[in-house]
DRENZAFI-609885 format. One record per residue (C-alpha): residue number from 1; residue in one letter; x, y, z. Coordinates in nm, 4 decimals, decimal comma. Example, Ala and Ser with C-alpha at 12.3 -4.5 7.8 and 13.67 -1.06 7.14 Angstrom:
2
   resi   resn       east      north         up
      1      a     1,2300    -0,4500     0,7800
      2      s     1,3670    -0,1060     0,7140
***
This chain:
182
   resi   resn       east      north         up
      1      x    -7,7503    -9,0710   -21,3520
      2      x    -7,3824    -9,1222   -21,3019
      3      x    -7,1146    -9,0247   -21,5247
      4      x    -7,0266    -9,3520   -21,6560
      5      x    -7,4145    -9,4326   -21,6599
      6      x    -7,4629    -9,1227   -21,9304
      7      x    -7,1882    -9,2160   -22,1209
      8      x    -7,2533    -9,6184   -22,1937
      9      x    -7,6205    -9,5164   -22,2567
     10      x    -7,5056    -9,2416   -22,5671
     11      x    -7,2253    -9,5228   -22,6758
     12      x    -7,5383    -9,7769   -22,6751
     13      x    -7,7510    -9,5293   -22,8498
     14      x    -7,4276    -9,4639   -23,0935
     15      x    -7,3861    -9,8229   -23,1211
     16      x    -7,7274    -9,8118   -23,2412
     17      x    -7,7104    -9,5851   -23,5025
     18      x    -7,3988    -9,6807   -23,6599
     19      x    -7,5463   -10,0554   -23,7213
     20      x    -7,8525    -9,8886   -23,8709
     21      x    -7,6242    -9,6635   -24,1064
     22      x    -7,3940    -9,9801   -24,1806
     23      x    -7,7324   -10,1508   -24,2519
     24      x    -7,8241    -9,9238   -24,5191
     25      x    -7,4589    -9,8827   -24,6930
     26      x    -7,4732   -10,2754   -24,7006
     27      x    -7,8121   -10,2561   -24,8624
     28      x    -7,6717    -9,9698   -25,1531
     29      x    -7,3032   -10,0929   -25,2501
     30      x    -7,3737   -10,5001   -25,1379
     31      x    -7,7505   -10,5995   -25,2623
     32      x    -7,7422   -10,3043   -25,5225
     33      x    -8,0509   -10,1122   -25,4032
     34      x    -8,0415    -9,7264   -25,5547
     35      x    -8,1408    -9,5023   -25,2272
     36      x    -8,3872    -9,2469   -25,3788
     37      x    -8,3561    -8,9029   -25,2224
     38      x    -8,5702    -8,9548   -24,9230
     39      x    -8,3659    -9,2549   -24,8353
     40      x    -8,0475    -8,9920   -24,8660
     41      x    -8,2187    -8,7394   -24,6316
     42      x    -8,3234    -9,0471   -24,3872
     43      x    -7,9203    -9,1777   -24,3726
     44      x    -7,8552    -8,7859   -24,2991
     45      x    -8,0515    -8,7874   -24,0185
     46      x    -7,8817    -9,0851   -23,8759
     47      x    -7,5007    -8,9933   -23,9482
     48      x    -7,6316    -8,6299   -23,7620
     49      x    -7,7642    -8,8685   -23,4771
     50      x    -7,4547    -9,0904   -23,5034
     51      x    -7,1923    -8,7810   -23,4572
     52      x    -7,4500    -8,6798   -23,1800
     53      x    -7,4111    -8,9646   -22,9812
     54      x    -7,0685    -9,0384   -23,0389
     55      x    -6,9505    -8,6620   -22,9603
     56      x    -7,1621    -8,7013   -22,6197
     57      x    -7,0284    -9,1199   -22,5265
     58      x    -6,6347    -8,9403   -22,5898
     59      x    -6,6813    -8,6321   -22,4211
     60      x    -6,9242    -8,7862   -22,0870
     61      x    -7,1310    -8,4682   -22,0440
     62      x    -7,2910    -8,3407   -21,6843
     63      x    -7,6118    -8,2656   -21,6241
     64      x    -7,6673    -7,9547   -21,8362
     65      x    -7,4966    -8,1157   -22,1292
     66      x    -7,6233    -8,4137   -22,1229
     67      x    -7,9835    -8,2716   -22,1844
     68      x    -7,8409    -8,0550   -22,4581
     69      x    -7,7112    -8,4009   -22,6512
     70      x    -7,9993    -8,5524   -22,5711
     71      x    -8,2102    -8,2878   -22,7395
     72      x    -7,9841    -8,2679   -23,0051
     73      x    -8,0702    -8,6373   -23,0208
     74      x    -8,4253    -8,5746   -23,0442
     75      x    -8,4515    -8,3249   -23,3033
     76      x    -8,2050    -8,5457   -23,5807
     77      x    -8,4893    -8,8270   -23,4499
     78      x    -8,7383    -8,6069   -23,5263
     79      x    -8,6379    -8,5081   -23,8605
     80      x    -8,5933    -8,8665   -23,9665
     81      x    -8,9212    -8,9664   -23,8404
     82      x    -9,0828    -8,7253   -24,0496
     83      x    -8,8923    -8,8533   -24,3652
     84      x    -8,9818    -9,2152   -24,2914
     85      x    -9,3354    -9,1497   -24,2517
     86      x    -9,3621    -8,9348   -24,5614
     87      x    -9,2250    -9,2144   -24,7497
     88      x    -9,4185    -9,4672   -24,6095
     89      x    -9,7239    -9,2790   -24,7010
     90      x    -9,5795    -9,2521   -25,0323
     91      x    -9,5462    -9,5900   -25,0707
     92      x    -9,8972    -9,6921   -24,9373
     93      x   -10,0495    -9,4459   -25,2079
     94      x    -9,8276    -9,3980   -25,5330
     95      x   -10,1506    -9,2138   -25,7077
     96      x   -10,0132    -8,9011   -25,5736
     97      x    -9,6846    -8,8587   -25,7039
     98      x    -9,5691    -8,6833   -25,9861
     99      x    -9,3331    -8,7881   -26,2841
    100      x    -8,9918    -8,8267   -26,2802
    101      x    -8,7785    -8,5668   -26,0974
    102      x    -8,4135    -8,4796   -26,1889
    103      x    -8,1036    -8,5915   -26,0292
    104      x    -7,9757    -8,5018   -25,6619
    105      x    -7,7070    -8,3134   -25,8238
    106      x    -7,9240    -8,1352   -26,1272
    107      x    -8,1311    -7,9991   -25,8403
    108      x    -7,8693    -7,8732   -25,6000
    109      x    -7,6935    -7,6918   -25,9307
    110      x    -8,0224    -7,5355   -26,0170
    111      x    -8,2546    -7,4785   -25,6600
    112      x    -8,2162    -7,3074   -25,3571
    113      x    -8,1312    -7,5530   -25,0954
    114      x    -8,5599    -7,5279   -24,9297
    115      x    -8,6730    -7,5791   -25,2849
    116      x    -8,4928    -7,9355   -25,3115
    117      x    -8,6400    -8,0711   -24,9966
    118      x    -9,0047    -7,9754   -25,0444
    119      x    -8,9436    -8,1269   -25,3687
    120      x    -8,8109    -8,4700   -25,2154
    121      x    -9,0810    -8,4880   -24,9512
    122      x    -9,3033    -8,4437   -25,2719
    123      x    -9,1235    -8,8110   -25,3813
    124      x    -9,0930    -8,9153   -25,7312
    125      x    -9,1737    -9,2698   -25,8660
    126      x    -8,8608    -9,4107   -25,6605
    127      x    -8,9680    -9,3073   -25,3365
    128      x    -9,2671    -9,5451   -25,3963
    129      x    -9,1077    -9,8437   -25,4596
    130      x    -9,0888   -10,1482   -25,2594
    131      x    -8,7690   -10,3474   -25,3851
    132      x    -8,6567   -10,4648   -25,0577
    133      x    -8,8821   -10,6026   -24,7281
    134      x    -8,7522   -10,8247   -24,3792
    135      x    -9,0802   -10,9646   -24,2198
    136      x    -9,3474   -10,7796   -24,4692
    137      x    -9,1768   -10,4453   -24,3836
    138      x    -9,0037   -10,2491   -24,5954
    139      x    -8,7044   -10,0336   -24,5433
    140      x    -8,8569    -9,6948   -24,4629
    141      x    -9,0788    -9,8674   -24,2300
    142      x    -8,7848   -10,0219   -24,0296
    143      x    -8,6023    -9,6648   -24,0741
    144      x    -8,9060    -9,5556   -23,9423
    145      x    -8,9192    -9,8009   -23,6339
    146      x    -8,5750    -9,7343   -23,5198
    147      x    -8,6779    -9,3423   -23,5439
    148      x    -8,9280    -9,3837   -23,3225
    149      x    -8,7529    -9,5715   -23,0772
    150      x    -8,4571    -9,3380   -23,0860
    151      x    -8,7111    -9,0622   -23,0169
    152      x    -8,8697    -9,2425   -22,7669
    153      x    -8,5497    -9,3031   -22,5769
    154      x    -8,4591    -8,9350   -22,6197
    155      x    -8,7651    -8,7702   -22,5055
    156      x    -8,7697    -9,0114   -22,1732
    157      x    -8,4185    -8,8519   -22,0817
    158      x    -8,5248    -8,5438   -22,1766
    159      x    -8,8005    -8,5868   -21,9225
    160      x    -8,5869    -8,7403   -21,6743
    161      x    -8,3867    -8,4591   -21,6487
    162      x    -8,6264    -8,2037   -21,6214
    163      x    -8,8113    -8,4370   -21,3605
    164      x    -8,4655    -8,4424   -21,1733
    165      x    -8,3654    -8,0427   -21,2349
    166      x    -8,7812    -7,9839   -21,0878
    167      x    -8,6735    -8,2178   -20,7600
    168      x    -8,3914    -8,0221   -20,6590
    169      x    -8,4115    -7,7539   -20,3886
    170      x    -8,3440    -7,4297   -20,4961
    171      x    -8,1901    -7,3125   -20,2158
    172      x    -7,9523    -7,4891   -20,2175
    173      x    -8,0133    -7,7320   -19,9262
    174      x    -7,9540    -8,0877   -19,9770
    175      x    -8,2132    -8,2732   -20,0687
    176      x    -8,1294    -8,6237   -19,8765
    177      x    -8,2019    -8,5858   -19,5359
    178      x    -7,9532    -8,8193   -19,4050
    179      x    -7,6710    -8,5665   -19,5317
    180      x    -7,9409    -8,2541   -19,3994
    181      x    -7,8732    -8,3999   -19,0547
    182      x    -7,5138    -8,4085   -19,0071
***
């Protein structure tokens, strides 16, 4: 893939992800709907894959760093896709959650930093609720679509480059035979 190839493909993919995180400030400060603190670590995951993207469309990488944006990519998809889906199981069975949990910013002040996320993915009673759907699909279930597209599109350049690195002679020899023959 050519330079300028690489580069409108991570601007796209930025393009992307800054609608998405637009979306969801619209939804908090515009409709009014409270993000609960899987929601927070979900937007986190996209301004990570935002920066991503946007560091790699400005500074138009090579081959070598183009797969390492591309992976970088994948594993802020990755961790958002796991946050979606544990709060769209939470919200297709609220039986398992506990009470009431405290504040963001009580836990932070009293927790280790690995304590407060187990206890987010263990969701509280906001994590479960629906207050918000577009075509009989709530917002964790979109966040989780565009994850998994983002993810999807990551791991098929990840691919692609490995599938291009594995086609290239090692020797050094070209690997057009047209150019072989002059």
């Amino acid at each position: 893939m050519s330079l300028a190839c690489s580069r409108s493909l991570f601007f796209m993919a930025f393009t992307a992800a800054a609608l998405a995180l637009g979306v969801s400030f619209h939804l908090e400060y515009v409709v009014g709907l409270k993000p609960c603190g899987l929601c927070l670590l979900q937007r986190g995951c996209l301004a990570l894959l935002m920066i991503v993207y946007l560091i790699a469309s400005v500074h138009g990488p090579r081959r070598f760093g183009s797969f390492v944006y591309w992976l970088a990519g994948v594993c802020a998809s990755l961790g958002g896709t796991v946050t979606a889906w544990r709060q769209v199981l939470l919200q297709s069975d609220p039986q398992q959650l506990a009470g009431c949990s405290p504040t963001l910013d009580n836990m932070f002040g009293s927790m280790p930093w690995t304590c407060v996320l187990r206890r987010l993915f263990e969701g509280d009673a906001d994590c479960a609720e629906i207050s918000w759907t577009l075509f009989d699909l709530s917002i964790p279930e979109w966040s989780l679509l565009f994850f998994v597209a983002m993810l999807i599109l990551g791991a098929y350049q990840l691919l692609r480059h490995v599938w291009v690195a594995c086609l290239r002679p090692l020797s050094g020899e070209s690997s057009h035979p047209a150019i072989a023959g002059d």
